[in-house]
C-alpha positions in Angstrom: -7.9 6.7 0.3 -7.7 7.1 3.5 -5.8 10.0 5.7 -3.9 8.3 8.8 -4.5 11.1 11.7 -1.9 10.9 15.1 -2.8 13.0 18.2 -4.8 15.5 15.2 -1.7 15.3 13.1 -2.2 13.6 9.4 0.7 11.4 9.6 -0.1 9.2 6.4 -2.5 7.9 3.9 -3.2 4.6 2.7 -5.2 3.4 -0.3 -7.9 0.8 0.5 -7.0 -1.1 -2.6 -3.4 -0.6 -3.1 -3.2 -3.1 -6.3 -5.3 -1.1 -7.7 -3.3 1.6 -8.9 -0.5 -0.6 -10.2 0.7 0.4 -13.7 3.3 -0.7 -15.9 4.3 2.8 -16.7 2.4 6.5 -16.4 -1.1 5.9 -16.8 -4.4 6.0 -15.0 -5.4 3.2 -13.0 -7.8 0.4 -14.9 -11.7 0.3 -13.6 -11.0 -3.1 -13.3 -9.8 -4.9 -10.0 -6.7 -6.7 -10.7 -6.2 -9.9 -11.5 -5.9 -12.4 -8.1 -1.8 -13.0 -9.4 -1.4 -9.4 -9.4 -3.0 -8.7 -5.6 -1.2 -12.1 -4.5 2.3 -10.6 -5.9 2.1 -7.0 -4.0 1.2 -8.8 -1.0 4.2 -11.0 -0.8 6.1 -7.9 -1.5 4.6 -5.3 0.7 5.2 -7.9 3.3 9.1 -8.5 2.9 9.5 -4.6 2.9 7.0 -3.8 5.7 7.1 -4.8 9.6 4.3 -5.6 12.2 3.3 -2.6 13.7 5.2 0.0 11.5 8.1 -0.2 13.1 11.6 -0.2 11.0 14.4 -2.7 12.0 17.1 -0.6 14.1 14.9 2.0 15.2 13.5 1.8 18.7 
């Protein structure tokens, strides 16, 4: 995990491997790496719900 710092202000985090920590219900993540289907999936999804640079449609 990393903390996301903005003009000394910890605005965020983010996890280095976000697919990681994917369960199908309460539970600690798996050692494992996921399987490449499972990586592949949250990608396609992170990018319909996420835009370059941050930025969310109607704001300015």
């Amino acid at each position: 995990m990393a903390l996301l710092v903005q003009h000394g202000t910890v605005v965020g985090w983010s996890l280095t491997d976000l697919a990681r920590y994917l369960t199908t219900g309460f539970a600690a993540s798996d050692p494992l790496p996921p399987v490449p289907a499972t990586r592949r999936l949250l990608t396609e999804c992170l990018d319909l719900v996420t835009t370059p640079g941050g930025r969310r449609p109607g704001r300015r």
